[in-house]
Backbone as JSON, one array per atom type, in Angstrom:
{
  "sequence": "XXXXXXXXXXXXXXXXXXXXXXXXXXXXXXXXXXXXXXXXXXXXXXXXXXXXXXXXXXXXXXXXXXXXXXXXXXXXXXXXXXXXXXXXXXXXXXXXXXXXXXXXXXXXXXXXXXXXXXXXXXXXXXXXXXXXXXXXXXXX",
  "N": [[95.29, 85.67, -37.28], [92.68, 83.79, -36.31], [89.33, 83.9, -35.45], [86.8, 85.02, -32.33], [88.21, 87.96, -30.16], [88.21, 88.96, -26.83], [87.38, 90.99, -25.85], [85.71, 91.97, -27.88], [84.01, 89.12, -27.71], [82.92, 90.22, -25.31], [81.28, 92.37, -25.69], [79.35, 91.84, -27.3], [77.6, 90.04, -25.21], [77.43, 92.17, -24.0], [75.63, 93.39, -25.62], [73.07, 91.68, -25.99], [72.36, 90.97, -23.49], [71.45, 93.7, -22.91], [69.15, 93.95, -24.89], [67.54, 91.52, -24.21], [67.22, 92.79, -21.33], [65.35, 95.02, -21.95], [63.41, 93.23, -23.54], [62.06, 91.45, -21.95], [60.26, 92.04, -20.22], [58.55, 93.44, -21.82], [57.48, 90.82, -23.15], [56.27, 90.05, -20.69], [54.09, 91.54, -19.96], [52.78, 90.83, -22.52], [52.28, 88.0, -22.08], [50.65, 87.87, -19.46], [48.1, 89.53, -20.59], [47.3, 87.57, -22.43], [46.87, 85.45, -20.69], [44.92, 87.28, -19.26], [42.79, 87.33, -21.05], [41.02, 84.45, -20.71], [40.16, 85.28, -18.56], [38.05, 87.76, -19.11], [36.64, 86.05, -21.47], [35.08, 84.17, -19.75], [33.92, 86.42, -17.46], [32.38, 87.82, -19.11], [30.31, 86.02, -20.27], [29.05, 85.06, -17.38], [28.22, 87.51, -17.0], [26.33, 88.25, -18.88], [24.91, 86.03, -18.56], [23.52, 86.63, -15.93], [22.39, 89.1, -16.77], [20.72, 87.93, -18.31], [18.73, 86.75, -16.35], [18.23, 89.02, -14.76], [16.49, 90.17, -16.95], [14.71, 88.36, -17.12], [13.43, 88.09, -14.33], [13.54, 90.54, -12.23], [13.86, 91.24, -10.25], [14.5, 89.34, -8.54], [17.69, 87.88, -6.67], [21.21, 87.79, -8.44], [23.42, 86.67, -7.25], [23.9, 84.67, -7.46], [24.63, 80.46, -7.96], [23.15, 79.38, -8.96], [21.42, 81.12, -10.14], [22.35, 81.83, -13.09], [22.49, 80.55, -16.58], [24.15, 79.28, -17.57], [26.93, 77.08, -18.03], [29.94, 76.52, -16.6], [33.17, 76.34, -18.03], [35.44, 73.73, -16.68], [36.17, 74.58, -14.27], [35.79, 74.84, -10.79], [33.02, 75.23, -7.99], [32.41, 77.12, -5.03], [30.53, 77.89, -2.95], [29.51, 81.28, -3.63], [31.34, 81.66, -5.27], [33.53, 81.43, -8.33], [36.14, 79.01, -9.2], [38.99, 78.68, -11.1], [41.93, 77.8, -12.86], [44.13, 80.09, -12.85], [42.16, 82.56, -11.96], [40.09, 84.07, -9.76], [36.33, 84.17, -9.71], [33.84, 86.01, -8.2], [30.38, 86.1, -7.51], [28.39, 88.84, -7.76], [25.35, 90.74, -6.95], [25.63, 93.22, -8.47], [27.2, 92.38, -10.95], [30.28, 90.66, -11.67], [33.19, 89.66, -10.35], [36.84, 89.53, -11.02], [39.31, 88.0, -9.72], [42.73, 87.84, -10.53], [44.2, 85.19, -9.59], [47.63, 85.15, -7.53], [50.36, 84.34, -6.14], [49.29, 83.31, -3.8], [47.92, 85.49, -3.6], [45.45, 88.18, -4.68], [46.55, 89.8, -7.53], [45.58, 91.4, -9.27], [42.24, 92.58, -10.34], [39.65, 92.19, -12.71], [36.67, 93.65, -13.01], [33.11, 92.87, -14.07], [30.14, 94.44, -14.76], [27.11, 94.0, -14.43], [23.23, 94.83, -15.84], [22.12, 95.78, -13.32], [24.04, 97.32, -11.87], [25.76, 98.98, -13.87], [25.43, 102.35, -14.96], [25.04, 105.56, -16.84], [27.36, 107.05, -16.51], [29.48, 105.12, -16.14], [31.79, 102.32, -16.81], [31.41, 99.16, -18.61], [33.41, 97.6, -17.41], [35.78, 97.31, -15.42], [39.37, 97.62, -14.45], [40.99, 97.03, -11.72], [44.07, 97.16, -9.24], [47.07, 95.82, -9.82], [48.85, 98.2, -11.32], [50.69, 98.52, -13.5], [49.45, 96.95, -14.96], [46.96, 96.87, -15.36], [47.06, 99.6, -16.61], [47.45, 98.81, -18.8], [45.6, 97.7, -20.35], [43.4, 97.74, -22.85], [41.5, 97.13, -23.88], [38.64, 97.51, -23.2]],
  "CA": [[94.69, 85.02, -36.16], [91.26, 83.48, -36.3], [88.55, 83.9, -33.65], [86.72, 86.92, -31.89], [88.99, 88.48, -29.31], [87.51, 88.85, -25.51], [86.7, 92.28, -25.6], [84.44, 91.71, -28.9], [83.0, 88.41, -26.93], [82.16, 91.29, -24.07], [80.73, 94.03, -26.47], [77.98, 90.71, -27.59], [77.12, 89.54, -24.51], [76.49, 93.63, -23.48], [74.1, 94.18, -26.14], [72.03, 90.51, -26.31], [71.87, 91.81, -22.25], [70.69, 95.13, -22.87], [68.27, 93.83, -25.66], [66.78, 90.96, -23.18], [66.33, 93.38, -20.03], [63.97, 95.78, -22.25], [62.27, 92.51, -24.48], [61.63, 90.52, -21.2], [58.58, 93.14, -19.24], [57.0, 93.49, -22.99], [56.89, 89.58, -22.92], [55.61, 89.2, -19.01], [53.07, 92.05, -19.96], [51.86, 90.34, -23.26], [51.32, 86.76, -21.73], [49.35, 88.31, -18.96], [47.49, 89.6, -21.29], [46.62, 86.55, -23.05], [46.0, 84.99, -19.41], [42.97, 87.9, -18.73], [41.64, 86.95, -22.03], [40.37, 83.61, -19.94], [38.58, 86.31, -17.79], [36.95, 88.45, -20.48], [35.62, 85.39, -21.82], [34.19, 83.63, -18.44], [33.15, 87.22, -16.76], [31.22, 88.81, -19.92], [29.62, 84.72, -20.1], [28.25, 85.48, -16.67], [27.48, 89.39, -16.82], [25.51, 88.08, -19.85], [23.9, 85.55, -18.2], [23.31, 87.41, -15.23], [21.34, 90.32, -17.18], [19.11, 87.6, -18.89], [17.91, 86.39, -15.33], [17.51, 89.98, -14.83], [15.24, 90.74, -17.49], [13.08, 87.73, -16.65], [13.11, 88.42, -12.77], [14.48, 91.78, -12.28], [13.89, 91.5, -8.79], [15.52, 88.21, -7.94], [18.87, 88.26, -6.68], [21.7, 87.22, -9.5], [25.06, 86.55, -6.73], [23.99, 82.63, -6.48], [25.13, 79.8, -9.32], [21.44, 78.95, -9.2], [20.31, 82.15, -11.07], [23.07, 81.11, -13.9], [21.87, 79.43, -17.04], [25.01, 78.89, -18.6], [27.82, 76.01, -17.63], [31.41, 77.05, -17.12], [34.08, 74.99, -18.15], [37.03, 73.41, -16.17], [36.63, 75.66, -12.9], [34.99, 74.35, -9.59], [32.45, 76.31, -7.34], [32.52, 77.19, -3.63], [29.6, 79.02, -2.52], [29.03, 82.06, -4.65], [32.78, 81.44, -5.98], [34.03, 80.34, -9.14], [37.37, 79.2, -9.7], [40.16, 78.3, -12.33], [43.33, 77.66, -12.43], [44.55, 81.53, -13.24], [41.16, 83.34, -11.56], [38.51, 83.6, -8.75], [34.88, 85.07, -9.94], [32.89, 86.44, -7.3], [28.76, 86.79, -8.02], [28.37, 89.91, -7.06], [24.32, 91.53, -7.31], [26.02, 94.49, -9.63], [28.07, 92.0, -11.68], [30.95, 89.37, -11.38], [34.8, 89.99, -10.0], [37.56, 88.08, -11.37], [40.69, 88.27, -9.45], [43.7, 87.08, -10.53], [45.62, 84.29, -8.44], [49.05, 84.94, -7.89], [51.39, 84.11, -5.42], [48.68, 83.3, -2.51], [47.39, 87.11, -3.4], [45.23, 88.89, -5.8], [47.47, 90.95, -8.17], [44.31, 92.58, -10.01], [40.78, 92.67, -10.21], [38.92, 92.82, -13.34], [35.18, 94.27, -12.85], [32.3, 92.96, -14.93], [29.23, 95.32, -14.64], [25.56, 94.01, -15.32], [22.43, 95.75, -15.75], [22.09, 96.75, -12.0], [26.01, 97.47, -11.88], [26.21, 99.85, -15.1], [24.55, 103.76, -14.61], [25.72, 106.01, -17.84], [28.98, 106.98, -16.56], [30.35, 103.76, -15.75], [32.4, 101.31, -17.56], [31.37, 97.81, -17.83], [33.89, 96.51, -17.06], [36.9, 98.16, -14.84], [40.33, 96.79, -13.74], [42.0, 97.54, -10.49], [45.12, 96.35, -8.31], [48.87, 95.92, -10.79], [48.9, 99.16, -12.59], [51.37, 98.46, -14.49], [49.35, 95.58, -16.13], [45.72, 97.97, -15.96], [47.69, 100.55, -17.82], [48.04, 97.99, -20.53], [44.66, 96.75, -21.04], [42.93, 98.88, -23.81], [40.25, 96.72, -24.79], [37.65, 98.1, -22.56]],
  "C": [[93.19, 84.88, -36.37], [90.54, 83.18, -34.93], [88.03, 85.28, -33.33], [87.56, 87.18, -30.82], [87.93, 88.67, -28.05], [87.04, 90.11, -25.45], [85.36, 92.65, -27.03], [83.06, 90.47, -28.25], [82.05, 89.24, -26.06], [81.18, 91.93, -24.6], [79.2, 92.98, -26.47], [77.41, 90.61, -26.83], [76.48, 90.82, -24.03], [75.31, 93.85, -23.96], [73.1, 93.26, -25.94], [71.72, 90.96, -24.54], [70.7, 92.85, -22.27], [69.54, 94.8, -23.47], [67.24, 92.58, -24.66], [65.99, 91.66, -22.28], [65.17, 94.23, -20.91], [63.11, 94.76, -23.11], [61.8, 91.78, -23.14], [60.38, 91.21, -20.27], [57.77, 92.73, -20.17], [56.26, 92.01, -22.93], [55.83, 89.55, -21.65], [54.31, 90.09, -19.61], [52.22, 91.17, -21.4], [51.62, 88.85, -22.82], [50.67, 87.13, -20.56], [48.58, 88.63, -19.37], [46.51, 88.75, -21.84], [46.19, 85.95, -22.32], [44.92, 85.92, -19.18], [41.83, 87.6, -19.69], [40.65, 85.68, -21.23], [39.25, 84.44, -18.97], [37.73, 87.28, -18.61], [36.14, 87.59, -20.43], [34.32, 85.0, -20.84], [33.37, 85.13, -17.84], [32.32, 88.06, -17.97], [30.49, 87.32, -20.02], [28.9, 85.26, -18.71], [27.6, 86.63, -16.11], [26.37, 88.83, -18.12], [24.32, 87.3, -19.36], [23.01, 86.09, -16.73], [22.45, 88.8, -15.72], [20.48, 89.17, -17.97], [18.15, 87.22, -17.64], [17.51, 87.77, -15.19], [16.41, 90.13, -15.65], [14.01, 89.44, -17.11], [12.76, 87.99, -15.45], [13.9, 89.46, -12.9], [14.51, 91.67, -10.79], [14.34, 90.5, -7.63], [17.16, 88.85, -7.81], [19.95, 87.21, -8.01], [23.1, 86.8, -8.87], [24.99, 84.85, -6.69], [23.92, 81.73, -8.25], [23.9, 79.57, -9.47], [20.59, 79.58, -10.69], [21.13, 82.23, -12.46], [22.5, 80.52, -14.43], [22.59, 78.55, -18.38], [25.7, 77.65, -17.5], [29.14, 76.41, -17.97], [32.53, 75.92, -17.05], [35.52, 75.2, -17.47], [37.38, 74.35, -14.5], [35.4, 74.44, -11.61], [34.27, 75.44, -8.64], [32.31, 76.0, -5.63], [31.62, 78.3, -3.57], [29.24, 79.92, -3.67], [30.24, 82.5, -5.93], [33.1, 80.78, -7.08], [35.47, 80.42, -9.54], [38.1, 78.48, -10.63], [41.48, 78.03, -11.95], [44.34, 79.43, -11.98], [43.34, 82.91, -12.11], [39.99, 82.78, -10.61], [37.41, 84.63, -9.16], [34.17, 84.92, -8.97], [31.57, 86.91, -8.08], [29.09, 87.85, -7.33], [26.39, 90.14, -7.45], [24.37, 92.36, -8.59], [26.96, 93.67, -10.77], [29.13, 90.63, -11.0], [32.17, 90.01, -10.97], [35.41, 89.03, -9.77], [38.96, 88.51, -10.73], [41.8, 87.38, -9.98], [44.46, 86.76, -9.42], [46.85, 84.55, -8.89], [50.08, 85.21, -6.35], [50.62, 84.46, -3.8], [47.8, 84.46, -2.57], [46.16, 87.15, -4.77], [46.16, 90.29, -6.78], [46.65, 91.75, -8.63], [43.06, 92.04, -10.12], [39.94, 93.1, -11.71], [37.18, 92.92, -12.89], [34.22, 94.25, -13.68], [31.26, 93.42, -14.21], [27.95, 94.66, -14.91], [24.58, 94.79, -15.33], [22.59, 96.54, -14.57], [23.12, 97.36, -11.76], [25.63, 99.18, -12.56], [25.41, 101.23, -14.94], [25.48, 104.37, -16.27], [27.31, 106.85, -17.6], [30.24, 106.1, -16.17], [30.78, 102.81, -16.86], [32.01, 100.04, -17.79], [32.17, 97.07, -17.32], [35.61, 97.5, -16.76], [38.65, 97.13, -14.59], [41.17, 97.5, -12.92], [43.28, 96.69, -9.74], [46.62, 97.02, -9.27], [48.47, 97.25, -11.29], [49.28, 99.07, -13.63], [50.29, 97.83, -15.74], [48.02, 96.05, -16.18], [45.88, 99.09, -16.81], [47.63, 99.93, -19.43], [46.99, 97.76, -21.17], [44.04, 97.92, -21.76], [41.71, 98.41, -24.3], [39.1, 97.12, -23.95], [36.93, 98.94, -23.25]]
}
């Protein structure tokens, strides 16, 4: 008799199952991943530019697109807001905060630090909200 039998069809479909449910998180967690890279880039771009207005005015404020002397690409600004498709950056005085959009909400918060921000036991750059997906990030 040629052919697999139904209880060999079963056994296949169990394991390509089993092997999906644990490959399909690693996936969701590594293309989030590659989506915060978009915020790395954009929020160390304006923690950067944000500490050069500092050093020429240290005493100006740095939360307004004004004091900016870069140009960010593909996002639109609302007030002291910049957004993307994936992220909203807030000026902040101490730095920038990029939340990720997702589903009407913020799921997480990364935290860029600038001069005024940063003291020697601080991070530049923090991430709060998902755990799961702050657990993951290592490049800090």
């Amino acid at each position: 008799m040629k052919g697999f039998t139904l209880l060999e069809l079963l056994v296949t479909v169990l394991i390509v199952g089993i092997l999906a449910s644990i490959a399909v998180p690693q996936y969701q967690r590594a293309v989030e991943r590659s989506r915060a890279s978009e915020a790395m880039t954009i929020g160390k771009a304006i923690v950067e530019a944000q500490n050069r207005s500092l050093d020429a005015y240290p005493n100006a404020p740095v939360n307004t697109r004004e004091a900016l002397d870069i140009a960010l690409p593909g996002g639109t600004w609302n007030g002291n807001v910049y957004s993307t498709a994936l992220f909203n950056y807030t000026l902040m005085n101490d730095g920038v905060a990029a939340c990720r959009i997702q589903n009407s909400g913020c799921n997480y918060t990364l935290i860029f630090l600038n001069h005024n921000g940063v003291t020697a036991s601080d991070r530049p750059i923090t991430c709060e909200g998902n755990e799961s997906f702050c657990a993951g990030i290592q490049t800090f």
